[in-house]
KOLDO-533227 format. One record per atom (N, C-alpha, C): residue in one letter; x, z, y. Coordinates in pm, whole numbers, plus 50000, padded with zeros to 5 digits. Layout:
N
AXZY
...
END
This chain:
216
X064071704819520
X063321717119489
X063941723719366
X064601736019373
X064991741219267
X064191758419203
X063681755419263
X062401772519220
X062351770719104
X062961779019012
X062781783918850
X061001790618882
X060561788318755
X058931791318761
X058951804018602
X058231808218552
X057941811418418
X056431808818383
X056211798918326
X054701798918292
X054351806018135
X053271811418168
X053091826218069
X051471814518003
X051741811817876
X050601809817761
X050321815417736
X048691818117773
X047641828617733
X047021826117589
X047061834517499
X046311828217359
X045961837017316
X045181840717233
X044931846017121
X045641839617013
X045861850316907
X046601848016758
X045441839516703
X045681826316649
X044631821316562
X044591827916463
X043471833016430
X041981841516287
X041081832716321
X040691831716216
X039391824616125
X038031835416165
X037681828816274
X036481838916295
X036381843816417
X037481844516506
X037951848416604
X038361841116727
X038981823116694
X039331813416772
X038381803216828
X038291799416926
X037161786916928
X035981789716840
X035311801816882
X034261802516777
X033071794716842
X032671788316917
X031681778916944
X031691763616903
X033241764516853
X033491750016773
X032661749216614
X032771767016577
X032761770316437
X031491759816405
X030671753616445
X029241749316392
X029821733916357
X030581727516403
X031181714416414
X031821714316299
X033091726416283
X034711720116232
X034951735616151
X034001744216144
X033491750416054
X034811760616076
X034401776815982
X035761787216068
X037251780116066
X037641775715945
X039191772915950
X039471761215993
X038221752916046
X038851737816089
X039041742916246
X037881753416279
X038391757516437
X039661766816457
X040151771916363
X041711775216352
X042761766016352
X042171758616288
X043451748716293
X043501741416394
X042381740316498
X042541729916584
X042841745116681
X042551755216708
X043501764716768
X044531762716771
X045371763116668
X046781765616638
X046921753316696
X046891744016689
X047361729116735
X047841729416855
X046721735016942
X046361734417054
X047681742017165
X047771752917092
X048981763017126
X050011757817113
X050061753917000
X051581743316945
X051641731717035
X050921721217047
X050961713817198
X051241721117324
X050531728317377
X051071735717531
X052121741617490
X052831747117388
X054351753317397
X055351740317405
X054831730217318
X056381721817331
X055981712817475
X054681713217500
X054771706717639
X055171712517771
X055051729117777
X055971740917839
X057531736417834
X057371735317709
X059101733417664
X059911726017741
X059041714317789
X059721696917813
X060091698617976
X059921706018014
X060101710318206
X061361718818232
X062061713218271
X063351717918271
X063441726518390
X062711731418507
X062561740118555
X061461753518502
X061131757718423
X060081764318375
X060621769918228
X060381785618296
X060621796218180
X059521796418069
X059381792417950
X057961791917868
X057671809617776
X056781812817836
X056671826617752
X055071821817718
X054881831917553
X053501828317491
X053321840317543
X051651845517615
X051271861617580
X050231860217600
X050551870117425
X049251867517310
X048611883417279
X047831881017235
X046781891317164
X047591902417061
X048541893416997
X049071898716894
X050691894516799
X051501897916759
X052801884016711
X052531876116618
X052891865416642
X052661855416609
X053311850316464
X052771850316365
X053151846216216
X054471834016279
X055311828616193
X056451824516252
X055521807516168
X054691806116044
X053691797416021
X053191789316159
X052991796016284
X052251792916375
X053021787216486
X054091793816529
X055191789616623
X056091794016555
X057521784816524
X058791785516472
X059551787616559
X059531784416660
X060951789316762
X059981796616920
X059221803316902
X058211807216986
X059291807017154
X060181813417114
X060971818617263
X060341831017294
X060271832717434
X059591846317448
X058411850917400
X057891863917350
X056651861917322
X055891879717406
X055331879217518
X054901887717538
X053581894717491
X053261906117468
X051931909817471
X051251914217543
X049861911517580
X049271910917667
X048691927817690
X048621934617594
X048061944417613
X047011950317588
X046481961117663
X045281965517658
X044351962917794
X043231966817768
X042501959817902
X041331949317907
X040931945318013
X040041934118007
X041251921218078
X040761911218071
X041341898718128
X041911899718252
X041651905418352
X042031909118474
X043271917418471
X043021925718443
X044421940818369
X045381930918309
X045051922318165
X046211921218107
X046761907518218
X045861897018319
X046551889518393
X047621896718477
X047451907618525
X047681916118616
X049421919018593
X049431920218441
X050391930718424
X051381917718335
X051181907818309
X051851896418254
X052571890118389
X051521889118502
X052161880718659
X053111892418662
X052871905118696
X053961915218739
X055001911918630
X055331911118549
X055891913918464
X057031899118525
X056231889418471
X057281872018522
X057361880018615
X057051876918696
X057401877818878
X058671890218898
X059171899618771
X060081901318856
X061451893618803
X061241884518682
X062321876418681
X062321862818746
X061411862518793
X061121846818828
X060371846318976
X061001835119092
X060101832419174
X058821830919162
X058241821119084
X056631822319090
X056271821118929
X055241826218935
X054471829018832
X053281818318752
X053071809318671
X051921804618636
X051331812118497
X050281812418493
X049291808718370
X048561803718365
X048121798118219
X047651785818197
X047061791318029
X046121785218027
X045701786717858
X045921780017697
X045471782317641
X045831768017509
X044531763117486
X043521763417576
X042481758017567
X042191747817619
X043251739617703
X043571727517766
X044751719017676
X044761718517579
X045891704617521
X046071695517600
X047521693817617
X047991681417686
X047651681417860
X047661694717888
X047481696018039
X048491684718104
X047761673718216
X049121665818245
X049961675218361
X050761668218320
X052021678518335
X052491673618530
X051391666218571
X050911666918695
X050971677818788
X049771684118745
X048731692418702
X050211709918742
X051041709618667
X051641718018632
X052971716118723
X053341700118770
X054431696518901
X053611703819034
X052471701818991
X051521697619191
X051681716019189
X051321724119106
X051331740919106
X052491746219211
X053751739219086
X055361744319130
X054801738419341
X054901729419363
X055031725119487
X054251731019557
X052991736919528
X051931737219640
X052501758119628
X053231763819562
X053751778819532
X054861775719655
X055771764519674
X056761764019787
X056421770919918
X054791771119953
X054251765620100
X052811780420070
X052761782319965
X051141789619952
X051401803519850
X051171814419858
X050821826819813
X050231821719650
X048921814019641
X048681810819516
X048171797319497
X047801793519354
X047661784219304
X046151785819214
X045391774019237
X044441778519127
X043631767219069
X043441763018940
X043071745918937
X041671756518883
X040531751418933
X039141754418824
X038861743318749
X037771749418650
X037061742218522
X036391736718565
X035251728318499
X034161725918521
X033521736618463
X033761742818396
X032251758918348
X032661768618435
X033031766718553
X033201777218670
X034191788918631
X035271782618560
X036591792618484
X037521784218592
X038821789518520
X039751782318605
X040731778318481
X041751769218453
X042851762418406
X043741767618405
X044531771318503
X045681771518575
X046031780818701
X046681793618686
X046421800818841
X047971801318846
X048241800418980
X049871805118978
X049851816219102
X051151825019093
X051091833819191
X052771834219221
X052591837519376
X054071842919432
X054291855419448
X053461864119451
X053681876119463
X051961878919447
X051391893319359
X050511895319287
X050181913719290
X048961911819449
X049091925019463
X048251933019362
X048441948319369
X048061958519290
X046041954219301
X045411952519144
X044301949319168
X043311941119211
X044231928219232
X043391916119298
X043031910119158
X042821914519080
X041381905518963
X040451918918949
X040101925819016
X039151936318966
X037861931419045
X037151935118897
X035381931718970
X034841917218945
X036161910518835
X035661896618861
X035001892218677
X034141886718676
X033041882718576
X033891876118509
X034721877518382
X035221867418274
X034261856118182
X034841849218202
X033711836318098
X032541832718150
X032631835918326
X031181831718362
X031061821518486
X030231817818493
X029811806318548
X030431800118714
X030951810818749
X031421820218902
X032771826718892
X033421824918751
X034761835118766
X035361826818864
X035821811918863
X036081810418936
X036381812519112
X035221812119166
X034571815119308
X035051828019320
X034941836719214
X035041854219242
X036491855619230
X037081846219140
X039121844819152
X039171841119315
X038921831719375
X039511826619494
X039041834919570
X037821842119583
X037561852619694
X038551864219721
X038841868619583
X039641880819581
X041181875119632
X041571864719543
X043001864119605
X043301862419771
X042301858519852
X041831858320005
X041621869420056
X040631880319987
X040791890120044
X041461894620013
X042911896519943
X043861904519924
X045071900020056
X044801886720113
X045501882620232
X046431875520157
X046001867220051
X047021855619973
X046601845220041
X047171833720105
X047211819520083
X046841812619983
X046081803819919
X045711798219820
X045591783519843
X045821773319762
X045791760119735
X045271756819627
X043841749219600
X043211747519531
X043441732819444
X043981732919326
X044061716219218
X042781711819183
X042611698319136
X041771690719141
X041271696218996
X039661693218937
X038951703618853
X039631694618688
X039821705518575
X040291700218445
X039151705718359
X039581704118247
X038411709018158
X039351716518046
X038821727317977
X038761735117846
X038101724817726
X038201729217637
X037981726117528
X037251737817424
X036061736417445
X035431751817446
X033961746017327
X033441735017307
X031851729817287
X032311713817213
X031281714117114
X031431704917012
X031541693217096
X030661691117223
X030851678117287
X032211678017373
X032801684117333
X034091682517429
X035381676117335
X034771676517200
X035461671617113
X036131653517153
X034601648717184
X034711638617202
X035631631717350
X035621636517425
X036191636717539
X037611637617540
X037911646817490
X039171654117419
X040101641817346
X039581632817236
X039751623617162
X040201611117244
X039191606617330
X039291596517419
X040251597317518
X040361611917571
X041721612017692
X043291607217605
X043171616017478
X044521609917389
X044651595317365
X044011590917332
X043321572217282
X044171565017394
X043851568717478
X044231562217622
X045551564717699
X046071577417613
X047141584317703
X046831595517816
X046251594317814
X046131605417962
X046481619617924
X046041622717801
X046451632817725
X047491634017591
X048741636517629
X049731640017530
X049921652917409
X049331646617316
X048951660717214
X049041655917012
X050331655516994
X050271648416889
X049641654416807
X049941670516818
X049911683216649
X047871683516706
X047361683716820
X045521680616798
X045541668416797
X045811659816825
X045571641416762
X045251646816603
X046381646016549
X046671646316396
X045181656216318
X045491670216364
X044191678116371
X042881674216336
X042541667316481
X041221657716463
X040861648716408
X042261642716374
X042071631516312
X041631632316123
X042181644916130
X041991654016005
X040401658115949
X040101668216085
X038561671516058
X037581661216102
X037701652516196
X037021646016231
X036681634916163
X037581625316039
X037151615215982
X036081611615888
END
């Protein structure tokens, strides 16, 4: 299998006030920045490590060089709601690249499974789409990304999910659905988060260190 991919990191610029603000009650504004930034800094060098896969960040805003030192590409996302700027980031990869992923920095240490099973199931299928457990999704990949297939769909809610896979169907995409991951979004996820690293399952040194920081 030789399909070059570009997977596009969705982030926001870590601000104090602005990142993981539902952590803020736990790890307080700048401890939820810093475990932002971590978080980003893990999914780029773990982007990095795939020797088929183009790594572009696109972000909110550029990125202090403090935050990522050798960023590589860095697109901006734009103007718009979530749908628009997905819209125009897939168009954008897709015309240098066979298929398209995004993925967030709200998953540290995505296994890189997770991110093989995408590339393979894009060989055979129109799209790709892993959901959350809070009815979001992880991970969407696309082969081709018609005009308007995220419009109408509920961001951050309980159903974006369901309302992603409807639309990419009725647009007459193929879709292949990955097994469910989790965000890192709620103080109890902290813990979870901790335990997948402990064990390995999750590879994330710069949030290990992090937590190990605010959390002691």
């Amino acid at each position: 299998m030789d399909t070059q991919g570009c997977i596009c990191i969705f982030a926001k610029a870590p601000r104090p006030g602005k990142v993981k603000t539902r952590l803020i009650p736990a790890l307080g504004s700048d401890g939820a920045t810093a475990l932002a930034t971590a978080f980003l800094q893990d999914t780029i060098e773990s982007i990095a490590s795939l020797p088929w896969a183009k790594a572009v960040i696109a972000t909110t805003e550029y990125l202090d060089s403090s935050i990522v030192s050798s960023p590589g590409e860095l697109w901006l996302q734009g103007e718009g709601n979530l749908g628009v700027r997905l819209e125009r980031i897939f168009c954008r990869a897709l015309t240098g690249s066979s298929i398209a992923i995004a993925i967030g920095a709200d998953s540290p240490g995505l296994p890189r499974t997770f991110l093989e099973q995408a590339r393979s199931a894009l060989q055979k299928v129109d799209a790709v789409v892993g959901p959350c457990e809070d009815g979001g999704f992880y991970l969407l990949g696309l082969r081709r990304c018609p005009s308007g297939v995220f419009d109408g769909i509920l961001w951050s809610d309980s159903d974006t999910f369901t309302r992603t896979l409807a639309n990419l169907q009725r647009a007459g995409l193929t879709v292949q659905v990955l097994e469910p991951w989790f965000d890192v979004d709620r103080p109890e996820d902290l813990a979870r988060l901790r335990a997948l690293i402990a064990t390995g399952r999750i590879h994330s040194p710069k949030t290990c260190e992090v937590l190990a920081q605010l959390l002691s």
